[in-house]
N, C-alpha and C positions, 0 to 999 in steps of 0.2 A: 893583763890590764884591760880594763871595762871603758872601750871610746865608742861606746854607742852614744852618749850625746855629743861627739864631737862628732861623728857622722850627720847630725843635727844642721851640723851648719854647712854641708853640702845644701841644704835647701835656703838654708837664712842667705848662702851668698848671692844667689840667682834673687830671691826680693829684696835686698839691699842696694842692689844696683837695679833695681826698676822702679823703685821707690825714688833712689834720687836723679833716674834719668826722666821719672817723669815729672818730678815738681822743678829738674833743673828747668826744662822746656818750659814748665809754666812761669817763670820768675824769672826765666833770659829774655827780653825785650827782642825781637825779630827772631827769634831761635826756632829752626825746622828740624822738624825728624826724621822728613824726609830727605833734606840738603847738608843737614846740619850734623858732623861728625860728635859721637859723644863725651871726647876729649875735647871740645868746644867750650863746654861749659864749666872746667877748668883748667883753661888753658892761661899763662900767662897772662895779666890783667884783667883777666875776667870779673865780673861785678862779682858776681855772686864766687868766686872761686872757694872761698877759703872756708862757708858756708856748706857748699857740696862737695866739697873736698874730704870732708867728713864720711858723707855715703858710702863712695868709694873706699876711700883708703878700710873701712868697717867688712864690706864687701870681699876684700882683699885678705885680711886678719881671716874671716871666713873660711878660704879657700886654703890657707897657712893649715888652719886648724882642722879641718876635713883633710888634708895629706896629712898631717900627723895619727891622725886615727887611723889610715891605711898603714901607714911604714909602723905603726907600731903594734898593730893588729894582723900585719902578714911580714914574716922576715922576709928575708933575700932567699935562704932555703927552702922556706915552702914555696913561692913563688918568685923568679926575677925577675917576672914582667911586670907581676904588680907591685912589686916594689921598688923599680924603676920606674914605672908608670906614676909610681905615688913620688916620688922623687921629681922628678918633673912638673905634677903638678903644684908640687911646693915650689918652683920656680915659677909658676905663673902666679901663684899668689907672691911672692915677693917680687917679682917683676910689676905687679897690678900695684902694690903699695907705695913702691920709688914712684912710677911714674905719676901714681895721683896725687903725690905730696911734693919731692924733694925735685923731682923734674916735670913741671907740666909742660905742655904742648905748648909751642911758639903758635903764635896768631896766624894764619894765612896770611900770605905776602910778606912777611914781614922777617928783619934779620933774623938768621940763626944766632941763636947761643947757646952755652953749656948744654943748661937744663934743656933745652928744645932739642938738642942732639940728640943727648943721653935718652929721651923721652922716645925718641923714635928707633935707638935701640933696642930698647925695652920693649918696644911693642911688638918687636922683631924677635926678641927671646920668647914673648909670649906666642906668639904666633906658631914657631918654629916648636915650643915645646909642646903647644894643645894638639900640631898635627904627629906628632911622635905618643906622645902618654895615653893617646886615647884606642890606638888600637893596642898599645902595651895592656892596658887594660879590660879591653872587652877582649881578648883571646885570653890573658890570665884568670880573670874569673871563671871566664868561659872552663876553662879547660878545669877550676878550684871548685868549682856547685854545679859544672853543668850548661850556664846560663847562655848555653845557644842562642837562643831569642834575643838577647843582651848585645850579645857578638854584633848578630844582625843588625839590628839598629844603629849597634856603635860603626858603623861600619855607613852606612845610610846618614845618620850624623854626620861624618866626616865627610862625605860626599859632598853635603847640603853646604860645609863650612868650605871644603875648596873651591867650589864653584862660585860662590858669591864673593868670596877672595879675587877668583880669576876675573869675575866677570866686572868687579869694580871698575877698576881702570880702563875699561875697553868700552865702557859707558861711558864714565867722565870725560874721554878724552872726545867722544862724540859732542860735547857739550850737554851733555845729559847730567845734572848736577842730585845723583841719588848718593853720594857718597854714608848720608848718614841711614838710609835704609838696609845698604848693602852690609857697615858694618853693624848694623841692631839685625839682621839675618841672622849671621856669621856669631856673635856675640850669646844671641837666647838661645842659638841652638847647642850652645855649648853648655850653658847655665841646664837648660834643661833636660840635655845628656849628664849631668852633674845631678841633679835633682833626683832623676829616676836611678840613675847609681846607689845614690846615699839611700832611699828610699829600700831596692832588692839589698844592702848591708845590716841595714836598721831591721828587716822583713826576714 
C-alpha cells in the first residue's frame, strides 16, 4: 500500500499546531508564551477555546495518520521497533485529540473535574509514549536503511525533551513562571524530530 502522502502529514502536524499556538497567543487577551502553558488556550472556558480547539484536534488527526503510514508500511516482522514505535505514536495522536476536545485543561487554581483529570492523564500517556516511541524508532530505522545520523539526533532529541521536562518544575517552583517556554521546548522538538522523520520516509 502507497502511504507516502500520509507520511505528508508528519509535517502538516508540526504547522498545525504552530499555526494555532500562534494566532491562539494573538487573540488570548494577557496570553504569554513565555508563562503561558499551551493547553491555556483551550482550557475550560476559554474565549477562544472551541475556535482553537479546531487546530489542535487537525494537529492531532495528523499524527493518527502519519502512525498509520508507519504500521502499515512496516509490519511487526520486518521491524518491532518500528512498529511498536508506530503504535505508540498513534497513542499520542489519540491522546492529543481527547485532550483538545472532550477533555480540556481545568483553569489554574481552579476545581478539578472530569475532563481536567482525564486531561492531565492524557498528557501523561503523551508524555510517557513520545519518551518510549522515539528511540523505538531511531534504532529501527536505524538498524532498516542504515540511518545512523537519524539514531544520533533521535537520541539528542530526546535529550533536549527530558531535560526541559526535568528542569520545568524546579524553575517554577523557584518562582520563575517559564512553564509555557519549557513546554514549547519539549513540544517543537518533537514536532520537528517528527518533521525530519516523515521527510528521510518520503526521501
Amino acid at each position: 500500500m502507497d502511504t507516502v502522502y500520509l507520511y505528508y502529514a508528519g509535517f502538516a502536524a508540526g504547522l498545525v499546531y504552530l499555526l494555532g499556538d500562534i494566532i491562539g497567543g494573538i487573540i488570548t487577551p494577557s496570553y504569554n508564551y513565555i508563562k503561558n502553558a499551551v493547553s491555556e488556550l483551550v482550557q475550560s472556558g476559554a474565549e477562544n477555546r472551541r475556535f482553537l480547539s479546531i487546530f489542535f484536534f487537525i494537529h492531532a488527526i495528523m499524527i493518527i495518520l502519519f502512525s498509520i503510514g508507519i504500521l502499515v508500511q512496516h509490519s511487526f516482522s520486518q521491524s518491532w521497533l518500528v512498529f511498536v514505535g508506530g503504535i505508540f505514536l498513534l497513542a499520542v495522536g489519540i491522546s492529543h485529540a481527547l485532550s483538545s476536545s472532550i477533555f480540556p485543561m481545568d483553569p489554574v487554581g481552579a476545581k478539578a473535574t472530569f475532563p481536567g483529570t482525564m486531561h492531565l492523564v492524557l498528557v501523561g500517556i503523551t508524555v510517557i509514549s513520545i519518551i518510549i516511541l522515539m528511540p523505538l524508532l531511531g534504532i529501527g530505522f536505524s538498524q532498516l536503511f542504515g540511518w545512523n545520523d537519524f539514531a544520533a539526533y533521535t537520541f539528542v532529541s530526546l535529550a533536549i525533551i527530558i531535560l526541559s521536562g526535568i528542569a520545568s518544575p524546579i524553575v517554577i517552583s523557584r518562582g520563575i513562571e517559564v512553564m509555557g517556554l519549557t513546554e514549547r521546548i519539549t513540544g517543537y522538538t518533537f514536532y520537528i524530530w517528527m518533521a525530519v522523520l516523515a521527510y528521510l520516509l518520503i526521501s
